[in-house]
C-alpha positions in Angstrom: 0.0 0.0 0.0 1.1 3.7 -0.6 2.1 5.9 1.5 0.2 9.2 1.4 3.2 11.0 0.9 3.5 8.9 -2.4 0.4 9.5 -3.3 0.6 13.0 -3.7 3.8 12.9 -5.4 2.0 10.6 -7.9 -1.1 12.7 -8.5 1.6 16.1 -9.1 2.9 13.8 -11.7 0.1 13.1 -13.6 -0.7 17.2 -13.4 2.6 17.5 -14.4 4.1 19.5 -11.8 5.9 19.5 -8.9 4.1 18.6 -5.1 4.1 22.2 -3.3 5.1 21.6 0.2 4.8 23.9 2.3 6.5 24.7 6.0 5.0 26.3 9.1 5.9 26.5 13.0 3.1 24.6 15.3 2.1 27.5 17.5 2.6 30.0 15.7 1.4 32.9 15.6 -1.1 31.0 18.4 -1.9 27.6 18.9 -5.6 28.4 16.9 -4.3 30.2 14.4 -1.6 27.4 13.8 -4.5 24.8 12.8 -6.5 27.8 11.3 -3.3 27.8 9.1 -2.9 24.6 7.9 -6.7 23.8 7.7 -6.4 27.1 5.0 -3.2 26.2 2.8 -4.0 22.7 2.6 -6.5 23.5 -0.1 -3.4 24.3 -2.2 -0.4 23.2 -1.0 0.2 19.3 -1.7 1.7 18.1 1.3 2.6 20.3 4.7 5.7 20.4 6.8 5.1 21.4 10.7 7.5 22.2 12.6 7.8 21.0 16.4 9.9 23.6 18.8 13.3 24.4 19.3 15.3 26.5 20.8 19.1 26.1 19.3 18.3 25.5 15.4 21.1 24.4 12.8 20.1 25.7 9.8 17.3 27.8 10.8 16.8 31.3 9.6 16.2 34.3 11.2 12.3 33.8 9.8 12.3 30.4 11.1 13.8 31.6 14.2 11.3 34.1 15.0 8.7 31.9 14.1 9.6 29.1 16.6 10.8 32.2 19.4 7.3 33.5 19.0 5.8 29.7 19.1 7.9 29.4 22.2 6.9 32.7 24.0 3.2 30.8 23.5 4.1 28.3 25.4 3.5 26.2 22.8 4.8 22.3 23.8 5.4 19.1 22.1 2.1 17.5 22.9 0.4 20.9 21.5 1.9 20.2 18.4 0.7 16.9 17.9 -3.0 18.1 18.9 -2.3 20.3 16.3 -1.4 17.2 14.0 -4.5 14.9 14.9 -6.6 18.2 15.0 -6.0 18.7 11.1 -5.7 15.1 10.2 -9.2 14.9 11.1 -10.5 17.7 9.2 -7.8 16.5 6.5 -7.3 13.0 6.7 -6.1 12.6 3.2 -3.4 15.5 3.2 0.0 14.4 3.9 1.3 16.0 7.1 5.5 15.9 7.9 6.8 17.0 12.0 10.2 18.2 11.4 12.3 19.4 14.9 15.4 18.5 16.2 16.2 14.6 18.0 16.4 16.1 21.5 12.9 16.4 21.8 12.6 12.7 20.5 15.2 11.4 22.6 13.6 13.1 26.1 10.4 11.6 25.0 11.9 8.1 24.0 12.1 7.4 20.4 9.3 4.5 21.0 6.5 7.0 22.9 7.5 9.7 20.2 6.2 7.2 17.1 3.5 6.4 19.3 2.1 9.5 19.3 2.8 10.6 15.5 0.6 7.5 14.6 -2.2 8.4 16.9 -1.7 12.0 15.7 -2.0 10.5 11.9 1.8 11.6 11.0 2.9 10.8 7.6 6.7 11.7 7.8 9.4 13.1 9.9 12.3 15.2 9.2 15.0 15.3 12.0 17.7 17.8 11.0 20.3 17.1 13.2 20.1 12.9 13.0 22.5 11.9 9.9 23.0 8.6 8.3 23.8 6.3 9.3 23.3 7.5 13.1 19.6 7.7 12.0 19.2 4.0 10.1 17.7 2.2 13.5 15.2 5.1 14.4 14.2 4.7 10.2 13.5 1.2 10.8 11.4 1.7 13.4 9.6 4.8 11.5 9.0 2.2 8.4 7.4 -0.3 10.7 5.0 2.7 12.1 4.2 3.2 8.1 6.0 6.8 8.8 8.3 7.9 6.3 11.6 9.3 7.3 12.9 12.0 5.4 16.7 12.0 4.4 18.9 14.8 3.7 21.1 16.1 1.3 23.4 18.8 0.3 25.4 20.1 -2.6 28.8 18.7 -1.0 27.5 15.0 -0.1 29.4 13.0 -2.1 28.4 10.2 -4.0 29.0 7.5 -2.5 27.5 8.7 0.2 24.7 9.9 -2.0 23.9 6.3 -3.0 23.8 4.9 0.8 21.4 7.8 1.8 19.3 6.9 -1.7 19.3 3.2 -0.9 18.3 3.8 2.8 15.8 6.9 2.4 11.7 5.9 1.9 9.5 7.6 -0.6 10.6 11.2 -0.2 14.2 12.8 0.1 15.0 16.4 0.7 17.9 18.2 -1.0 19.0 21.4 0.6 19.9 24.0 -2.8 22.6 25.6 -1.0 24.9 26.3 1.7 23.4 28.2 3.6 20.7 28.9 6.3 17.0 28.9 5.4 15.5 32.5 3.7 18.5 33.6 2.6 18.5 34.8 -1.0 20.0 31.9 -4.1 23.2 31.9 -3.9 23.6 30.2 -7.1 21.5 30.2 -10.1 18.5 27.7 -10.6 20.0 26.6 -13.7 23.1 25.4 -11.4 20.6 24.2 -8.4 18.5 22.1 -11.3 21.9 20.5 -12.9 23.2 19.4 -9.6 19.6 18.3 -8.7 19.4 16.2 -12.1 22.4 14.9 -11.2 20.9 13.2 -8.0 17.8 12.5 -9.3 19.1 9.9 -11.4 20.3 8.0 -8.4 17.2 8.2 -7.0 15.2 5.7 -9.0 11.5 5.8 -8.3 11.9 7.4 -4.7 10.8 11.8 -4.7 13.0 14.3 -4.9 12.6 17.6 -3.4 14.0 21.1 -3.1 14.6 23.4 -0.4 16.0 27.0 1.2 15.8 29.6 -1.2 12.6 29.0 -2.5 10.5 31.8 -2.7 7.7 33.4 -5.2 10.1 34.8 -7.3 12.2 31.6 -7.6 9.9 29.3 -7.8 8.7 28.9 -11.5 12.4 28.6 -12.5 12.6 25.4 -10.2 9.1 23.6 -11.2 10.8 20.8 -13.1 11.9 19.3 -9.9 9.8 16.9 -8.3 8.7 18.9 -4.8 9.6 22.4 -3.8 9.5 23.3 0.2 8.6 27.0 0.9 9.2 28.0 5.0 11.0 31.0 5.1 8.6 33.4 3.8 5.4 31.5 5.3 6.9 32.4 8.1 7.8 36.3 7.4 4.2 36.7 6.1 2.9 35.7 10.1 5.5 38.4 11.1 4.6 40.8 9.1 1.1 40.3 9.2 1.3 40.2 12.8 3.0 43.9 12.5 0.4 45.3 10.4 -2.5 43.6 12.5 -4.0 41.6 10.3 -4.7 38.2 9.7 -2.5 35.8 9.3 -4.5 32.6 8.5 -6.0 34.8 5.4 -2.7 36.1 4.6 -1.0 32.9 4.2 -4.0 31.5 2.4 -3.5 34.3 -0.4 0.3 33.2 -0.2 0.2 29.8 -1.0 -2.6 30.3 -3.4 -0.2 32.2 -5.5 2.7 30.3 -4.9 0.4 27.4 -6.3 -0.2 29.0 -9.3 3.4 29.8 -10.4 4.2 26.0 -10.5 0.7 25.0 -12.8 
C-alpha cells in the first residue's frame, strides 16, 4: 500500500508539476491560528511540513527563528503540536502531514512513545535535521514499521557514495538542501546550477521523490518547477510576522500566499 506522501507525489505527476510543500511553525502565531493555518493552505499546498519547537536551530533562519521564538513565547509544547497534528488530520485525513524538529525532543520523550504519538496523531513523515545517516538507520526502521516515512537529507557537498547509501536507505521522499546556507537567505547560485546538480541526484534516486529546499520563494519558484517537490518555510513564516505587525490576519494572509505560490508552479 502507498504511502500518502506517495500519493501525492503521484497525483503532481500526472498534473505534471511539482508537489508544493509547504513549511510552518506549530504555534505559531497562536496555537488556533496554527490549525487555522494549515486547515487554509491545505487546499493548495500538496503536502505540509510542521514544525515541532526548538530553541538552538542548525540551519534555521532568522524567519524560522522568529517563528519558533514566537511559538515558544506561547508556550507552545510538544504535545500541543501533535493536537495540532490529529486536529487537522481529522479535518484532512487525506493530506499528507511531515513533523520536522530536532532529535532532543525525541530522545527526552523516548524514540518509542515519540512514534506512538505521531501515529495516533495521523503523522505521515518526519524530518530530524540534526540525526544523519547512518546514526539515523535504527530510528528509520522503526519509522518504516509505524508506516512513517523518514525523510533524508542532502546537500550540494555530499558526495556520492555517500549519496547512494542515503538513496538506498531513504523511503519515498528525500530532501535536497539548494545551497549552503541557512534557510531564507537569497539563491546563492543560479536555478540553472541548483537544477543540474539536482538532475544529477535525481538519477540515483530511482523511483523514490525528490525535493527542493532554502531559497525558495515566489520569485524563484517557477524557474525550479521541473523538480519533483519544492519546500517553501521561510517566507510562510515572514508573512505571520509581518502580518502580525500590520494587525491583520495571518490565517488569510498565508492563504493568499500559498494560493499564488500554487499558481506559479501550474
Amino acid at each position: 500500500m502507498k504511502s500518502k506522501i506517495a500519493l501525492a507525489f503521484k497525483k503532481c505527476r500526472a498534473e505534471n508539476r511539482p508537489a508544493l510543500i509547504t513549511f510552518t511553525v506549530a504555534g505559531d502565531n497562536t496555537i488556533e491560528n496554527s490549525l487555522k493555518i494549515l486547515n487554509s493552505i491545505s487546499k493548495h499546498a500538496d503536502i505540509l511540513e510542521l514544525s515541532f519547537l526548538h530553541n538552538c536551530p542548525i540551519a534555521d533562519g532568522n524567519q524560522i527563528q522568529n517563528s519558533t521564538y514566537r511559538a515558544l513565547k506561547n508556550g507552545t509544547t510538544l504535545n500541543d503540536t501533535f493536537q495540532i497534528a490529529k486536529k487537522f488530520k481529522k479535518n484532512c485525513p487525506d493530506k499528507p502531514l511531515i513533523l520536522m524538529g530536532y532529535y532532543n525532543l525525541i530522545y527526552q520523550l523516548g524514540e518509542n512513545n515519540f512514534l506512538k504519538n505521531c501515529k495516533v496523531s495521523g503523522v505521515d513523515g518526519l524530518i530530524v535535521v540534526d540525526l544523519p545517516y547512518p546514526e539515523n538507520k535504527s530510528f528509520s526502521k522503526k519509522c518504516k514499521k509505524k508506516s512513517i516515512n523518514f525523510i533524508q537529507l542532502l546537500s550540494p557537498t555530499t558526495s556520492r557514495e555517500r549519496l547512494k547509501k542515503i538513496i538506498k536507505d531513504s523511503h519515498d521522499m528525500i530532501y535536497y538542501i539548494s545551497m549552503l546556507s541557512t534557510t531564507g537567505g537569497k539563491l546563492k547560485i543560479s536555478p540553472r546550477k541548483i537544477l543540474t546538480n539536482y538532475f544529477k541526484i535525481k538519477k540515483l534516486c530511482g523511483t523514490k521523490n525528490l525535493v527542493i529546499g532554502f531559497g525558495i520563494t515566489l520569485k524563484t519558484i517557477s524557474a525550479l518547477k521541473s523538480a519533483d517537490g519544492l519546500v517553501v518555510g521561510s517566507q510562510l513564516c515572514k508573512t505571520i510576522a509581518d502580518s502580525i505587525k500590520k494587525r491583520q490576519n495571518p490565517v488569510t494572509k498565508l492563504n493568499k500566499l500559498v494560493y499564488k505560490l500554487k499558481s506559479k508552479i501550474l
